[in-house]
N, C-alpha and C positions, 0 to 999 in steps of 0.2 A: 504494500500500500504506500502509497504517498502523501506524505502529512502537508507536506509545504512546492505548492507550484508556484512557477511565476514565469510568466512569459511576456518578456518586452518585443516591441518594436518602433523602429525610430519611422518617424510620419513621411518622408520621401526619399531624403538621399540616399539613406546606405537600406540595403533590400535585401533585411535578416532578420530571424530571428532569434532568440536568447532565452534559453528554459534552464530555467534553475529547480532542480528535484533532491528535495531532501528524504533520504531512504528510509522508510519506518523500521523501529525496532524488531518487531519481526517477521522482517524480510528473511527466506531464505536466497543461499547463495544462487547467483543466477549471471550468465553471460548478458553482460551491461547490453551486448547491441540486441539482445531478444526483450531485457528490460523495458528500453527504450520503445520500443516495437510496440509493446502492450500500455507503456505510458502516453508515448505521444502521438495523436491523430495525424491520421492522414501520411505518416513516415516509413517510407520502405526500408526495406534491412539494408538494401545497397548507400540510401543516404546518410543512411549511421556509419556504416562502413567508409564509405568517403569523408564525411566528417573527422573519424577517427584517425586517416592516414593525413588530414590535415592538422591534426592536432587541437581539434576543435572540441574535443570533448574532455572534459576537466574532473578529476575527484579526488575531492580533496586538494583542491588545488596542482593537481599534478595532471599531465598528458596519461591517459594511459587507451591499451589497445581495445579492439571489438571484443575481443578473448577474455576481456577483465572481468570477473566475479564480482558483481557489488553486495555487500554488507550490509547489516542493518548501521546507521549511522552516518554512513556514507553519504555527503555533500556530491551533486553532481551539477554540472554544468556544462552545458552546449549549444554552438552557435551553427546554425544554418539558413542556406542562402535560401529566402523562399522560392519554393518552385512555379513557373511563368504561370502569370493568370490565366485565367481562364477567357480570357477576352480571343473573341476569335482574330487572327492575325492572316489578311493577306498581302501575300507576296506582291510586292510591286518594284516596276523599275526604275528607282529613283536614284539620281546620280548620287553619291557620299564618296568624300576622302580617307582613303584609309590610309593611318599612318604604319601600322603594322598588321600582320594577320600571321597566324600558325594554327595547327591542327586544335589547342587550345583556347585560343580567345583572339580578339580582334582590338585594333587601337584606331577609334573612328575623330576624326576633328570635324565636330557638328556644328554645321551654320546656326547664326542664328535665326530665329524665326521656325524653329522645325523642333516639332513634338516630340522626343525621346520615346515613348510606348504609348500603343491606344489604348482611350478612355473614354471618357464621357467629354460629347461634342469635336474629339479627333480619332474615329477609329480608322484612317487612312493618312497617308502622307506623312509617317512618322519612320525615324531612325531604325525601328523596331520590323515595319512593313520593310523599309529598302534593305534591311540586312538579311529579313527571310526570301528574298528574292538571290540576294548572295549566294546564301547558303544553298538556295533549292533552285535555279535558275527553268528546270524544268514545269514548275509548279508557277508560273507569273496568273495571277488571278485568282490563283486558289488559296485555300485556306490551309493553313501549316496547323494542324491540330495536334499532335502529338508532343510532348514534353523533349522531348529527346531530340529534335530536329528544330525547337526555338528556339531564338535567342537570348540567351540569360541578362538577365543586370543587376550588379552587386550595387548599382549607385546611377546617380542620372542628374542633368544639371536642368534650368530653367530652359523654356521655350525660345526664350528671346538673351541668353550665353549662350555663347558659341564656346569651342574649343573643346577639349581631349574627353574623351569616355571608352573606359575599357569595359567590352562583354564578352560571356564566358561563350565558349563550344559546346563543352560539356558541365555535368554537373560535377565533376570531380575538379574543373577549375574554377567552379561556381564556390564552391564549398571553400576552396583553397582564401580565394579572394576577398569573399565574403569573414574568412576568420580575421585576415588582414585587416580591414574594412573596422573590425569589431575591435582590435587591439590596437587599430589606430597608427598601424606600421606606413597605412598607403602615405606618401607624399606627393601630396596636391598645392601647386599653386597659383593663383588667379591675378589678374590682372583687370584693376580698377580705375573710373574716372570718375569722384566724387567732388561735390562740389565743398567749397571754400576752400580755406588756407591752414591744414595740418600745425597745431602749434607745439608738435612735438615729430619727433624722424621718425619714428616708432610707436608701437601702443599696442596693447593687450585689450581687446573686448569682452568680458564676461557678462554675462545674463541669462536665465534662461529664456527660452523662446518657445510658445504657444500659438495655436491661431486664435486669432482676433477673435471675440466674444461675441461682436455684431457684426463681424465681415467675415466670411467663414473662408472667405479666396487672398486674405490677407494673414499675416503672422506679427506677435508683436513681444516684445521685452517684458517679463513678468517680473517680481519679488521672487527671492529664491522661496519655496516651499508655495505658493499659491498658484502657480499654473505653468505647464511647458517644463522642458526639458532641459540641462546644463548645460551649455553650449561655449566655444571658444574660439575667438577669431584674432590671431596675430595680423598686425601690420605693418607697413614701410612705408616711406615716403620715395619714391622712384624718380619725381620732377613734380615741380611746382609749376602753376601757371596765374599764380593771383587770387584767381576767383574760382578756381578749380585747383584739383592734385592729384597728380595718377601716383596708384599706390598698388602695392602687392602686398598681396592680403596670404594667410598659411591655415587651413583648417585644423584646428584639433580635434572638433566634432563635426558631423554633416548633416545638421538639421534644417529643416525645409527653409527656403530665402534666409539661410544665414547671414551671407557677407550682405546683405539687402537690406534685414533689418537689426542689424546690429552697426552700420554706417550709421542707418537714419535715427537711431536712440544715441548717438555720440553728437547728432546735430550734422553730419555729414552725408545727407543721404544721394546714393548715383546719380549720375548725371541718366538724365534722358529718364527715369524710373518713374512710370505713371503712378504705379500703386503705390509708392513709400515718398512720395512727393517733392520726386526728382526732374518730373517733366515740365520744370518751369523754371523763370529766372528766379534764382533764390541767392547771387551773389553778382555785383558788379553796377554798372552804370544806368540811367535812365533813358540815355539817349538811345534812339530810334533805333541807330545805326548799328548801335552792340545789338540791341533786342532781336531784329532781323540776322546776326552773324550766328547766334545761339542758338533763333528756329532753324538754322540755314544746318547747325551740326543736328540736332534734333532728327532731321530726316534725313541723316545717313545712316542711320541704324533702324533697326524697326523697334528696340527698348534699350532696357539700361547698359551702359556702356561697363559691361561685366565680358571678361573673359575667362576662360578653363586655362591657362598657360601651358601647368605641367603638369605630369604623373608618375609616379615612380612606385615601384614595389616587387616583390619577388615572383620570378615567376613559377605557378604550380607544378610544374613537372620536371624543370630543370635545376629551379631551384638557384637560379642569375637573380641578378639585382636588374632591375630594366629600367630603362626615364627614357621618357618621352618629352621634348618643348616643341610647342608650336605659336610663332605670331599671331598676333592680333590681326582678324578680316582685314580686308581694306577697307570698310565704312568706319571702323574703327581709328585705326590707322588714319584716314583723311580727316576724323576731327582732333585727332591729336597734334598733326599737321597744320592745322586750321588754328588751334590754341598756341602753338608754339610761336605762329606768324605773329597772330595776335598781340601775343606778350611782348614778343620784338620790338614789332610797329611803336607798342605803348612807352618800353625802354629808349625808342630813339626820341619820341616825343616830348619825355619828360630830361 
């Protein structure tokens, strides 16, 4: 019997879950991966097993194998990559850049403006549709139903970021990446244009983060113990522009509009960002002439001026260190462009 469950999961970024099972006194001896089996829904033996070659399953704080005998007593814990929704998924041919790909997992740099996995209100034209078409090129129109043949994701960025996202092949690199993901080994860094003037080169953001109480499509900074999750956002100062600051931002956790709304509770919120109240002039002049230079950056991007940069993390089967950097679009890029001018022109004028 199990006296104590608990099963977390984080609200978008990382796409896992977390069961902590405390083993009743008395438990007779029993192989932990047939335990599992009968504790937790919906888990086949082969996902406990891959779990375990990723070290993903815990007792007592220690790694141990499928073959473990647990105890009465015995604290357990394990993280798994949830398995694709159930959302039907057709294959479509949609162009994407791939920065790497192997028999394991793929490393895609996604435009912005393009849905990550179908949902409600995007079950086409998404990251998820043009990689089953990758994968299955014989299948264009049809529906990829089976778990084994979709594309996995340990993690996924906003609609309107662009840059790097790694999805698994199988579920044994799902598992793998997913425990990563969970111990916070991934190393992700983003590339920001927020507005004002940075009065420090660096800074740490702590808060937790919930969704908004009367905007259910927004997220917002809570009191620690009253709502949301612990969250943590390092940052840098990269260049200054005045009235703006591109900054590189480093996750420590990956809760839903992280670097989004932990900018806009410092008073710094993105540039171009409708929903956290970025799409507007909120630093600089009156004149006309700026106002129109700012809507003129506005519509080179379709939202906030957020980038995916980098990605780094072990890979599950070899067991290498991997990193990935990719630049910023060119809508991107042409307003940073545009800022720099800017700042110039203002420098030669004063």
């Amino acid at each position: 019997m199990v006296s104590d469950f608990d099963k977390e999961q984080n609200e978008q970024d990382e796409l896992y879950e977390h069961h902590r099972i405390l083993v009743d006194k008395g438990q007779s001896l029993l192989r932990i991966d047939k335990f599992l089996m009968m504790r937790l829904e919906n888990v086949s033996r082969n996902r406990i097993q891959n779990a375990s070659e990723a070290g993903s399953i815990l007792v007592n704080a220690k790694s141990v194998k499928s073959s473990y005998r647990v105890k009465p007593g015995d604290l357990i814990t394990i993280v798994l990559a949830h398995p694709p929704r159930l959302v039907e998924v057709i294959a479509e041919d949609i162009p994407i850049e791939v920065v790497y790909e192997d028999d394991d997992l793929v490393i895609v740099n996604k435009p912005a403006g393009m849905v990550v996995h179908p949902g409600y209100g995007n079950y086409t034209g998404t990251l998820v549709n043009a990689l089953a078409y990758r994968f299955h090129p014989n299948k264009l129109g049809q529906s990829i139903e089976s778990e084994t043949v979709r594309p996995g994701l340990v993690h996924r960025i906003d609609k309107n970021t662009s840059g790097l996202v790694v999805v698994s092949r199988n579920e044994k690199a799902m598992t793998h990446l997913a425990k990563q993901f969970f111990d916070r080994t991934i190393k992700r860094r983003y590339m920001a244009l927020a507005w004002g003037d940075f009065p420090e080169d660096q800074g740490t953001v702590i808060g937790h983060i919930g969704r908004n109480q009367t905007d259910r499509k927004s997220m917002e900074v809570y009191p620690v113990g009253d709502h949301g999750k612990h969250a943590v956002t390092h940052f840098s100062v990269l260049e200054r522009f005045g009235y703006v600051t591109l900054i590189e931002c480093r996750l420590e956790t990956g809760r839903t509009h992280q670097i989004r709304v932990h900018m806009k509770h410092i008073g710094h919120p993105l540039f171009n960002d409708e929903t956290y109240g970025g799409k507007r002039i909120l630093k600089g002049t009156t004149f006309s002439k700026y106002q129109s230079f700012v809507e003129n950056c506005f519509s080179l991007i379709p939202g906030q001026a957020l980038h995916a940069r980098s990605l780094g993390f072990i890979h599950p089967s070899s067991g290498k260190e991997m990193y990935f950097e990719k630049d910023p679009p060119v809508g991107l890029n042409a307003i940073l462009d545009k800022w720099r001018s800017y700042t110039s022109s203002r420098n030669l004028e004063s």
